[in-house]
N, C-alpha and C positions, 0 to 999 in steps of 0.2 A: 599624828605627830608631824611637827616639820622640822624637816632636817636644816641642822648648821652646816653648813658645808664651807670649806676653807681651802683656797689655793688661789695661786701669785695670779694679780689680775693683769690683762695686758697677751697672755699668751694662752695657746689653750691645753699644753704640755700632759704631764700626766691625767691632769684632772680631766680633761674632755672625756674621759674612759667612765668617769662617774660620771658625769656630768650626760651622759646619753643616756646612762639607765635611768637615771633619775626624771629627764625630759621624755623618752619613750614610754614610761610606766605612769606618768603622769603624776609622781610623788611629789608633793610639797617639798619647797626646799628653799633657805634660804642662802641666796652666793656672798658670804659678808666681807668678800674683799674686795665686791665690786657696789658696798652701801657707802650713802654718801660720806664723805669725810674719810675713808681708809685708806691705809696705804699699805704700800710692803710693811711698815713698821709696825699697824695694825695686824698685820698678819702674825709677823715674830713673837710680838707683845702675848698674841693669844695664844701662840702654840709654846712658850715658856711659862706658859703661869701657872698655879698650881695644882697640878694633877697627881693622882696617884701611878699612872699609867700614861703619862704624855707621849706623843705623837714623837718619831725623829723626823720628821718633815711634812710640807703639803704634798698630796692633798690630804685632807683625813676630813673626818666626818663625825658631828656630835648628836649623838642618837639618847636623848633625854640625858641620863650618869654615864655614857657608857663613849667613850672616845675611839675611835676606829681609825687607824692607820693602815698605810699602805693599799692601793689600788686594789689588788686581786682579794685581800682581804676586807676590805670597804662590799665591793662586789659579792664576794661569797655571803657579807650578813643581806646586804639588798634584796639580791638572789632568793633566800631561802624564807624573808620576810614578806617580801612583795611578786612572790611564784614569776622571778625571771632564770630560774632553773630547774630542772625536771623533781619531780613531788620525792624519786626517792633518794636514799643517801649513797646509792652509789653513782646516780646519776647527776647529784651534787657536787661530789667528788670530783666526778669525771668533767665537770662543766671548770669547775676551779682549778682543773691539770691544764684546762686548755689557754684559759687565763694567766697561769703562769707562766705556761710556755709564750704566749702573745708577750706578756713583760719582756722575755729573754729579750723576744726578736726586738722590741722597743730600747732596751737596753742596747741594744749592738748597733743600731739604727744613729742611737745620739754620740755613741763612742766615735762615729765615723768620722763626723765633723769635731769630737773633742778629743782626741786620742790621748791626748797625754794629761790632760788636768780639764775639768770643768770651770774652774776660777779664771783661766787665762784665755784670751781672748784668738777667736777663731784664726784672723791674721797671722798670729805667735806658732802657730802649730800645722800652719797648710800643709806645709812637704808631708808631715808625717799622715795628716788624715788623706792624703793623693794615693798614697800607698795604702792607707786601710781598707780607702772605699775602692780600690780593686778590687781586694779580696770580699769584701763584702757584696759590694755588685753579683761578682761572679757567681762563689760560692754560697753564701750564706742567704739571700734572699729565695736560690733555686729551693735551698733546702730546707727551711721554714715554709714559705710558701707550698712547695711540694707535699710537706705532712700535712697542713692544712688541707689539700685537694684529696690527698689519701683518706684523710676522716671523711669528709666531704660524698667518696667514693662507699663506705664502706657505710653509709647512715641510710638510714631508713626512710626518712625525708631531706627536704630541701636546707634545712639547717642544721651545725654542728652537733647538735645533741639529739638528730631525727625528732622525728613528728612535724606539727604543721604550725607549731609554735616556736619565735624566737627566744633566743636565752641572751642575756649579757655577755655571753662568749661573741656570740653573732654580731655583736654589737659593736665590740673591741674586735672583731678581724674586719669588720669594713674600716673603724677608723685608722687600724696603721697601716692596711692597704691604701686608703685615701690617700696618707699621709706619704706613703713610697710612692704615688703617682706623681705627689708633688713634688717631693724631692727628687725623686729619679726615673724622672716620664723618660726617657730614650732608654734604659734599661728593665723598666717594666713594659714597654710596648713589645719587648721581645718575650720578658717570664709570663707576660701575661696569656699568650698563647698557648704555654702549657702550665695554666692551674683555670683551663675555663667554667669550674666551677664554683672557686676562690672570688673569679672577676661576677659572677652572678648572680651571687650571694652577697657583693659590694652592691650589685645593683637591686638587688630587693630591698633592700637596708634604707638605700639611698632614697626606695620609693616608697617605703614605710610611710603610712600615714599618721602614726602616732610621730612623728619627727618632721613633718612638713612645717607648720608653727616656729618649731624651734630654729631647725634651716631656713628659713625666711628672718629669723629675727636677730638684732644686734647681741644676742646672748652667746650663739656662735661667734667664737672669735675666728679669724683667719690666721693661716699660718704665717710662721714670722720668723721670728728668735729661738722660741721652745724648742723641740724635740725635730719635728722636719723643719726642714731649712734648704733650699737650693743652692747651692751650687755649682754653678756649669762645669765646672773642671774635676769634679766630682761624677760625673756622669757619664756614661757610654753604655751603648748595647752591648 
């Protein structure tokens, strides 16, 4: 089968998180908002049309009749289809607790620069996200990051779910670790010294041979608008 795959082209936001397992497992898949002629409005058009079960947003994923919304859920059917989580159902489970916690942190990640409304534009809102990403900075990355190094500690092997195979979890903590290096390299050059497991487990990921092809190709977007975003004023050890 090949997969429909659907999210806003231009950024690589939520969907990069699909978008890895589907490039590391080597699944067919087609990106229809990046064929020719589409646009955001190709995208609307598709995710309003008549479904029994329609999607409340990108990304999602058409899997023959079967419509798949949400990230971690997209993930958990891939996962258990295309063995990028462990064979049984508690180590299923456990792979898709990890992913959901990864959203949290992804969540609190985009709040920082939107704090108050996602519709209003970053300018409208700076005093308020100055004050968020302290606390975020401070608190909330030691402490995500931290459970992460804890699993990390407590596996059996070199990734999340132990053994000597990556899972889709592994997948999604290198990219919103990527993604806090970019947004907030002066305050990860410090957490990073304590989760150096977290930062090693980026760098296998990174050197994944199943992902060389795709990191070399214009199918990776670079960060921008989406979800990381730098801001200097935003930033401190």
């Amino acid at each position: 089968m090949t997969y429909d795959f659907w999210y806003w082209d231009g950024i690589p936001g939520r969907g990069e998180f699909v978008r890895l397992a589907l490039e590391a497992a080597g699944i067919d898949y087609r990106e229809r908002a990046r064929e020719p002629g589409a646009t955001a409005k190709t995208v609307v058009q598709d995710m309003k049309s008549d479904r029994a079960q329609p999607p409340f947003a990108p990304p999602y994923l058409q899997a023959g009749n079967i419509t798949l919304g949400q990230t971690a859920n997209i993930l958990l059917y891939l996962g258990e289809k295309h063995g990028l989580a462990p064979d049984t159902v508690a180590g299923r489970y456990w792979v898709n607790q990890l992913q959901l916690t990864i959203a949290d942190l992804v969540a609190e990640t985009h709040d920082v620069h939107h704090p108050i409304a996602a519709s209003e534009y970053y300018e409208d809102q700076r005093d308020e996200a100055v004050r968020r990403a302290a606390n975020f900075r401070e608190e909330r990355i030691p402490k995500f990051l931290g459970y992460f190094e804890r699993v990390l500690n407590g596996s059996d092997g070199p990734w999340l779910a132990g053994g000597q195979r990556w899972s889709y979890a592994d997948l999604s903590l290198f990219l919103v670790v990527d993604g806090l290096l970019h947004a907030f390299p002066r305050r990860m050059s410090t957490v990073a010294a304590r989760c150096p497991k977290v930062m090693a487990l980026h760098e296998r990921v990174a050197a994944l041979a199943e992902l060389q092809d795709y990191f070399a190709s214009d199918r990776r977007l670079p960060y921008g608008d989406g979800i990381f975003r730098h801001y200097p004023e935003l930033d401190a050890e």
